[in-house]
N, C-alpha and C positions, 0 to 999 in steps of 0.2 A: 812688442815694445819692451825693451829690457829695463832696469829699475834705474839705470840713469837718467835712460829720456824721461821718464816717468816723474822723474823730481827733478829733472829739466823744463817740464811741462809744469810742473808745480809750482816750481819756484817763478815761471814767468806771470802764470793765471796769477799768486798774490801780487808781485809787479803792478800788474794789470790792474786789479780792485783797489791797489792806496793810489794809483794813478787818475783812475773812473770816480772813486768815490770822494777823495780828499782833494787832490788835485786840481783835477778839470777845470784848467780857466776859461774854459768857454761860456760855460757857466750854462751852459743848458745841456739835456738830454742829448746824450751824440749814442753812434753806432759802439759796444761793445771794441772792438777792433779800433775807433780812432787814434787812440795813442799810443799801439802797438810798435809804432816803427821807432817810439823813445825807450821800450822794453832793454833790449840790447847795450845801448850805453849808458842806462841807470844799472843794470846788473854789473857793469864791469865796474863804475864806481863801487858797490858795495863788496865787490872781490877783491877789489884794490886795499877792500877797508880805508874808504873817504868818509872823511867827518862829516858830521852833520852842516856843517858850512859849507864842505864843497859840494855835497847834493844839491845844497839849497842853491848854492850859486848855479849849478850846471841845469838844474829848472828855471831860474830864471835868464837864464841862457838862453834855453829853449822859447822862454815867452817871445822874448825878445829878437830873437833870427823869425823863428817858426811862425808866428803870430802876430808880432808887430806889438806888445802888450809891454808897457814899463812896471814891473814889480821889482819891488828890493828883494832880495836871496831873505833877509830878514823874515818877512813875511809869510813865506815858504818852510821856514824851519821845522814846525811841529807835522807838517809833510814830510821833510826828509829827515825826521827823524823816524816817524812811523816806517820811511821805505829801509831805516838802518836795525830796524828789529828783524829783519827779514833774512831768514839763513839761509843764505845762498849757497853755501857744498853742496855739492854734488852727493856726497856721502856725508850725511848727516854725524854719523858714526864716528867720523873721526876726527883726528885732532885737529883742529886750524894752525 
C-alpha cells in the first residue's frame, strides 16, 4: 500500500469515527461499517470546501431519504463542523 492509500484509508477511518461517535442517529450501538456507504459524499463535501451549513444540510439529507428522521441541518452543525476539521489531502504536505 503506497502512502496515498494509506492517508486515503486515514482520512476515511476519521470520517468514520465523527460519523459512529457524533453522528449516529440511530442512536444505539450499530456495526462499525454502518455508515460507511455516507464516507464518499461527506469527503467530497469537505474537498469541495463546503461550509459547515452544507455538511449539515447534506446529513440531514441523509436523515431524511436514508432513515425516514426529521432533523433541522441546525442541529447537526457542531457535527459538521467536527467532519470540517478534518484534512482531507491526500498530501498533507502541500498547499490546498
Amino acid at each position: 500500500m503506497d502512502i496515498r492509500d494509506r492517508r486515503a484509508r486515514e482520512i476515511q477511518d476519521k470520517i468514520r469515527a465523527v460519523l459512529l461517535e457524533d453522528w449516529s442517529p440511530i442512536g444505539v450501538p450499530v456495526p462499525r461499517d454502518e455508515y460507511d456507504g455516507y464516507i464518499g459524499s461527506v469527503y467530497r463535501l469537505l474537498y469541495q470546501k463546503a461550509t459547515v451549513s452544507e455538511v449539515a444540510e447534506h446529513l440531514a439529507s441523509v436523515e431524511d431519504r436514508e432513515m425516514g428522521f426529521q432533523v433541522s441541518p441546525e442541529s447537526l452543525s457542531e457535527v459538521a463542523a467536527k467532519l470540517r476539521e478534518i484534512d482531507v489531502r491526500l498530501d498533507p504536505h502541500s498547499a490546498s
